[in-house]
Gaussian input, Z-matrix of N, CA and C with variables (Angstrom, degrees):
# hf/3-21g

backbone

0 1
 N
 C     1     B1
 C     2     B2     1     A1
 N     3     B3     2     A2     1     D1
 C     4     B4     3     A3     2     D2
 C     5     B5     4     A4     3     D3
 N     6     B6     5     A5     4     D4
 C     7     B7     6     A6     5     D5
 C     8     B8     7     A7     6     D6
 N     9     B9     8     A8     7     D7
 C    10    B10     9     A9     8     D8
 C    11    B11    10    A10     9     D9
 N    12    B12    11    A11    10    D10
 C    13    B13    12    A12    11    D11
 C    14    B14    13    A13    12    D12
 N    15    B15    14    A14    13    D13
 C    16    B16    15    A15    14    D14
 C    17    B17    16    A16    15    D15
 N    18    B18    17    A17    16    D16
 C    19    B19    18    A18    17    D17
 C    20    B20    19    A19    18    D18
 N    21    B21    20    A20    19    D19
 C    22    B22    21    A21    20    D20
 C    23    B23    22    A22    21    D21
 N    24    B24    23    A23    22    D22
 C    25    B25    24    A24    23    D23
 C    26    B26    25    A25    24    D24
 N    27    B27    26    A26    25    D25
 C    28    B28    27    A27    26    D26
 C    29    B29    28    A28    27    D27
 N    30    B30    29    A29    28    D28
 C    31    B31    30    A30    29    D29
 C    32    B32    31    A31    30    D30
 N    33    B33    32    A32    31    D31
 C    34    B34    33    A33    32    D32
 C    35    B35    34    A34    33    D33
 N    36    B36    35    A35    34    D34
 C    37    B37    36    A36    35    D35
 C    38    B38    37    A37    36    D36
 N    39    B39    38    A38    37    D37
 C    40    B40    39    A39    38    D38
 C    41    B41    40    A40    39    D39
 N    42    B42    41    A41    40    D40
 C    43    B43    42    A42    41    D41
 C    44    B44    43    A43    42    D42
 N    45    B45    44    A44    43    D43
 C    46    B46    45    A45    44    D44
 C    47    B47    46    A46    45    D45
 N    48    B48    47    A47    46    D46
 C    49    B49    48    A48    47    D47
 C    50    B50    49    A49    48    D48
 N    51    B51    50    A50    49    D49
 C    52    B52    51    A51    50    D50
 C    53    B53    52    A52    51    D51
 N    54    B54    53    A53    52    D52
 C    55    B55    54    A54    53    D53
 C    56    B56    55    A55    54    D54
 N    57    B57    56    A56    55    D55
 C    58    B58    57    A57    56    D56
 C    59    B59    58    A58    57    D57
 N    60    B60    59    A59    58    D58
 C    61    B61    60    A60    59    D59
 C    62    B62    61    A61    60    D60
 N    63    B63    62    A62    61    D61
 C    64    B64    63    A63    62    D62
 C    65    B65    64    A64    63    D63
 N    66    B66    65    A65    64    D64
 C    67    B67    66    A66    65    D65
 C    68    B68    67    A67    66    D66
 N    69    B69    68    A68    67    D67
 C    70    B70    69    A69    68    D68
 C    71    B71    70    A70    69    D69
 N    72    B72    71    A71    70    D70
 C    73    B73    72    A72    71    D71
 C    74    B74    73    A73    72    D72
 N    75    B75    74    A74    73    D73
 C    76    B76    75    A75    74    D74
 C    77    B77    76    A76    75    D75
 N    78    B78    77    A77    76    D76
 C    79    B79    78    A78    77    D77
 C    80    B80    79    A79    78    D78
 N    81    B81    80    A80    79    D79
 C    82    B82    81    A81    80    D80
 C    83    B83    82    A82    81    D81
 N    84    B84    83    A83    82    D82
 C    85    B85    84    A84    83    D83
 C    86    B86    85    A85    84    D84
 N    87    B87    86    A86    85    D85
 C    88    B88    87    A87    86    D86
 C    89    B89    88    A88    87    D87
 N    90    B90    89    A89    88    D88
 C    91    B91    90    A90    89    D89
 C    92    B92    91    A91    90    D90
 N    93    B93    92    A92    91    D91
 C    94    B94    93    A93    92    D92
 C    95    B95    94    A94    93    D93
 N    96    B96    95    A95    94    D94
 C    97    B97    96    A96    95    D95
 C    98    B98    97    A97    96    D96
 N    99    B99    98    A98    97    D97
 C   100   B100    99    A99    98    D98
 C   101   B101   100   A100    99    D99
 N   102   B102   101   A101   100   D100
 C   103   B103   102   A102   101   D101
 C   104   B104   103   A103   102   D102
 N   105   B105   104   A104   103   D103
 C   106   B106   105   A105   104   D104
 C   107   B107   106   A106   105   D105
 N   108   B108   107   A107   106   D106
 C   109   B109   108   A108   107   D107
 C   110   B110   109   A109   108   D108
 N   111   B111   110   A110   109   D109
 C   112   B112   111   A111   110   D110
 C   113   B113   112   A112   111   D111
 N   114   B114   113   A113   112   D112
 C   115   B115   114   A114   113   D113
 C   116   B116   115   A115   114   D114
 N   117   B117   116   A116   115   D115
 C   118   B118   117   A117   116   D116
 C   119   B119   118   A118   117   D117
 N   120   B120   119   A119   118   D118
 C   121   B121   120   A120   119   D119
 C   122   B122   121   A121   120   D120
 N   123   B123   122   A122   121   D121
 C   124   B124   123   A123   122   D122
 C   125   B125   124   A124   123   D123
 N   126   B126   125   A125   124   D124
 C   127   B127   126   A126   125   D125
 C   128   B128   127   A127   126   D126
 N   129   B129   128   A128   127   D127
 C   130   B130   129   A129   128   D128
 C   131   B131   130   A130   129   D129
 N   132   B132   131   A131   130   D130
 C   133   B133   132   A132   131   D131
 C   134   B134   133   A133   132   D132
 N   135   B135   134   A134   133   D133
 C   136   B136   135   A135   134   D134
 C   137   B137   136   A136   135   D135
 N   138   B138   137   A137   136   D136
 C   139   B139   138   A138   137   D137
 C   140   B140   139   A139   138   D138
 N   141   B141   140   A140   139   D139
 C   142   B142   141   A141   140   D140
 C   143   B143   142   A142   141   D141
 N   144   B144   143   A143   142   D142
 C   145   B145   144   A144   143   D143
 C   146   B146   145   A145   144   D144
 N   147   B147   146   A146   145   D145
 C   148   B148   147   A147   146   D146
 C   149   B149   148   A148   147   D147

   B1=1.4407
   B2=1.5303
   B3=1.4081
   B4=1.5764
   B5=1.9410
   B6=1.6635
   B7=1.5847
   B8=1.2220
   B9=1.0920
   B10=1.7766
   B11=1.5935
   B12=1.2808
   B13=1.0901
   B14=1.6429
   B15=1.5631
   B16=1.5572
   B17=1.4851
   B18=1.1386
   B19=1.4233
   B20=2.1443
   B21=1.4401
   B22=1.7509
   B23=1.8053
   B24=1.1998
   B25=1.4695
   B26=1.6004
   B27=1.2519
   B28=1.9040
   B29=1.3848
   B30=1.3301
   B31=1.6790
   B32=2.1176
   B33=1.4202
   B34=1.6872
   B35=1.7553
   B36=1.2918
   B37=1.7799
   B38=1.6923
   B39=1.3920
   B40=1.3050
   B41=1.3904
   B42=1.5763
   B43=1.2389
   B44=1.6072
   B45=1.5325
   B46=1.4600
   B47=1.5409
   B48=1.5229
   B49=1.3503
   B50=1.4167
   B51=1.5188
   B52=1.5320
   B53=1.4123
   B54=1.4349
   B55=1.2055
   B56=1.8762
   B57=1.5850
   B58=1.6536
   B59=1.5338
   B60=1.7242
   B61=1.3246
   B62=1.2772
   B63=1.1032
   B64=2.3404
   B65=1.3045
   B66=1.2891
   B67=1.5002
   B68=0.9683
   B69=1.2697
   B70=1.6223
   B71=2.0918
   B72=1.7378
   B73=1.2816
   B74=1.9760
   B75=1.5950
   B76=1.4821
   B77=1.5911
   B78=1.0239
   B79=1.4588
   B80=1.7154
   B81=1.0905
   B82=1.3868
   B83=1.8463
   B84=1.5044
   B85=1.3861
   B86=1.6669
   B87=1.1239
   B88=1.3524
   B89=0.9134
   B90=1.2591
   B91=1.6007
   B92=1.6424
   B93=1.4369
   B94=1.5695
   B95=1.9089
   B96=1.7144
   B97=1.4615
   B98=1.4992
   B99=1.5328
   B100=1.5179
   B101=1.8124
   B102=1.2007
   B103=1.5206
   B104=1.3242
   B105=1.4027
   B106=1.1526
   B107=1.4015
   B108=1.6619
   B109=1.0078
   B110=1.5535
   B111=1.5789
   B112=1.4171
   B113=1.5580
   B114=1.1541
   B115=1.9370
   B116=1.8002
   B117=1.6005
   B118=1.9040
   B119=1.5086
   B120=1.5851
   B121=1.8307
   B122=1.4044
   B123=1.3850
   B124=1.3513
   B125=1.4040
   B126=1.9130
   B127=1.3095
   B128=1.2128
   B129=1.7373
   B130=1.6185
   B131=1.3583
   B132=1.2074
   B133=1.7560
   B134=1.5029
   B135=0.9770
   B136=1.5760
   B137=1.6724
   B138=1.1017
   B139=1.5741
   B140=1.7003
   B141=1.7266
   B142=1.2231
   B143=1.8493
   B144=1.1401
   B145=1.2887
   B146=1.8471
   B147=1.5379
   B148=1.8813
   B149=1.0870
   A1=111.37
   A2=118.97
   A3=102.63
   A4=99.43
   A5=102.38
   A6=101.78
   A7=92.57
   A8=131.90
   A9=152.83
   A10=91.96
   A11=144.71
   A12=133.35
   A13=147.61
   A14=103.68
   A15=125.09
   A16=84.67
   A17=134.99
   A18=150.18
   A19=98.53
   A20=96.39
   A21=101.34
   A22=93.76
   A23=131.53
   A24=120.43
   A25=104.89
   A26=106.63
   A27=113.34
   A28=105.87
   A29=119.44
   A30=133.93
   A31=100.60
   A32=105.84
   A33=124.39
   A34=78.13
   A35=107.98
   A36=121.69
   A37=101.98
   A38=107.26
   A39=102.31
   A40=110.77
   A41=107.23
   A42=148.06
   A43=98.45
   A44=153.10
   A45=136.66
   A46=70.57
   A47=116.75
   A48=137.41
   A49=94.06
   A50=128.02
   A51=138.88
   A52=87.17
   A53=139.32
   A54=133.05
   A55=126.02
   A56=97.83
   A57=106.67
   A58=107.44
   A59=91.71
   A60=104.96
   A61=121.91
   A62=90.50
   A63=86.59
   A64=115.87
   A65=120.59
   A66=108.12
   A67=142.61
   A68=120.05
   A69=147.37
   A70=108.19
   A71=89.05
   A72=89.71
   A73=104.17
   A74=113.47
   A75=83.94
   A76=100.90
   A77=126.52
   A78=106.05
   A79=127.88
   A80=105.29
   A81=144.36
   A82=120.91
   A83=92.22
   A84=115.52
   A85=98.66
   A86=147.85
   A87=126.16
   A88=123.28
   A89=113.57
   A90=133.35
   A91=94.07
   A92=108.34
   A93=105.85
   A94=123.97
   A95=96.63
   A96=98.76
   A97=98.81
   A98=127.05
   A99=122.59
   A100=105.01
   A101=93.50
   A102=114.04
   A103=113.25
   A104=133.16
   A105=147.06
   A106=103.58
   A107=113.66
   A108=123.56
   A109=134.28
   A110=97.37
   A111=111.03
   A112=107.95
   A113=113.29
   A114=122.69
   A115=94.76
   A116=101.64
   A117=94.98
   A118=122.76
   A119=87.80
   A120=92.17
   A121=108.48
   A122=129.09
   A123=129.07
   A124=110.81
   A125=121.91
   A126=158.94
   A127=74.79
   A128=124.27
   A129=122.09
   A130=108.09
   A131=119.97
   A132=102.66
   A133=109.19
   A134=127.26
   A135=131.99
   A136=90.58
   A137=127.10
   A138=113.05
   A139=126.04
   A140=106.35
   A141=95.28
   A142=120.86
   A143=117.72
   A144=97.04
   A145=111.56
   A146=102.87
   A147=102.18
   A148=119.49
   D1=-23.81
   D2=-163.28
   D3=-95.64
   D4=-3.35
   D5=168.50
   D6=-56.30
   D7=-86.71
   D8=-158.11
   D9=-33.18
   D10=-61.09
   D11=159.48
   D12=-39.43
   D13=-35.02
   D14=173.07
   D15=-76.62
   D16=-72.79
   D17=-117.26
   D18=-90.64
   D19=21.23
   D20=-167.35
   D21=-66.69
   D22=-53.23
   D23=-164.52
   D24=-63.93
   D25=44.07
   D26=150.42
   D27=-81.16
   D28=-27.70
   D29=-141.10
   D30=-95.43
   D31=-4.88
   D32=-162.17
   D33=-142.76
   D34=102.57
   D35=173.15
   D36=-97.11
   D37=86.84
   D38=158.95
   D39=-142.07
   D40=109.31
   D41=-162.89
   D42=-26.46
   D43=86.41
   D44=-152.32
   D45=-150.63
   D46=-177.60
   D47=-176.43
   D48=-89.73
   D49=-53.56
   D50=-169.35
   D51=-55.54
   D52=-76.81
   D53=-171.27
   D54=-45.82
   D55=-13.03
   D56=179.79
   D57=-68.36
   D58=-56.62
   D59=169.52
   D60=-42.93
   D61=-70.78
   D62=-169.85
   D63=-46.39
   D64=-35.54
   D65=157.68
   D66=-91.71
   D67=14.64
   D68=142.08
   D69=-51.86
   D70=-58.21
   D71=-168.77
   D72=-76.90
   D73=-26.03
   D74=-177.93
   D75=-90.57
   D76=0.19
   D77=167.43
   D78=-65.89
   D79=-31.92
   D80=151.14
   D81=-22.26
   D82=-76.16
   D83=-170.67
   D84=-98.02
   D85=22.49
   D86=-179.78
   D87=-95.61
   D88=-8.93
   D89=-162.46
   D90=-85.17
   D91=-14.63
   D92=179.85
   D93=-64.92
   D94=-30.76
   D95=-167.74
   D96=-64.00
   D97=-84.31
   D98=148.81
   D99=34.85
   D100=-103.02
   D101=-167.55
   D102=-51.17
   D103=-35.84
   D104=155.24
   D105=-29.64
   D106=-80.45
   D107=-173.36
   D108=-52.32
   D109=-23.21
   D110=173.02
   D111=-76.59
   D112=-45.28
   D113=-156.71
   D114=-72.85
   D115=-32.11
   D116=173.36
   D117=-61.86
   D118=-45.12
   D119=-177.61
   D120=-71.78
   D121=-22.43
   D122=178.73
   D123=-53.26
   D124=-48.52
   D125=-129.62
   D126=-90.49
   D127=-74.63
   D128=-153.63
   D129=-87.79
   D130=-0.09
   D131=163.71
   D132=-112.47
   D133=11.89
   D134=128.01
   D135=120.19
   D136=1.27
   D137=-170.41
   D138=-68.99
   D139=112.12
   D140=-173.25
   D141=-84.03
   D142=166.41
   D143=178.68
   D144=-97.87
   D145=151.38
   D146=-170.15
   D147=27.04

């Protein structure tokens, strides 16, 4: 999650190497919010795993 945060000048497209990257890295990491969101609701409705 704190890529997705460093990685904000995706949002200002000017074609630079730094800008290749950051959307390298949030393409990367996005799949994190998702999962986040799943593993919390899992947490508060009590489901343990096996």
């Amino acid at each position: 999650m704190v890529t997705l945060h460093t990685t904000l000048s995706v949002y200002t497209p000017k074609p630079t190497g730094a800008w290749v990257w950051a959307v390298v890295l949030q393409s990367i990491a996005i799949f994190a919010v998702p999962i986040f969101f799943m593993i919390s609701g899992m947490n508060l409705l009590g489901v343990s795993s096996a």
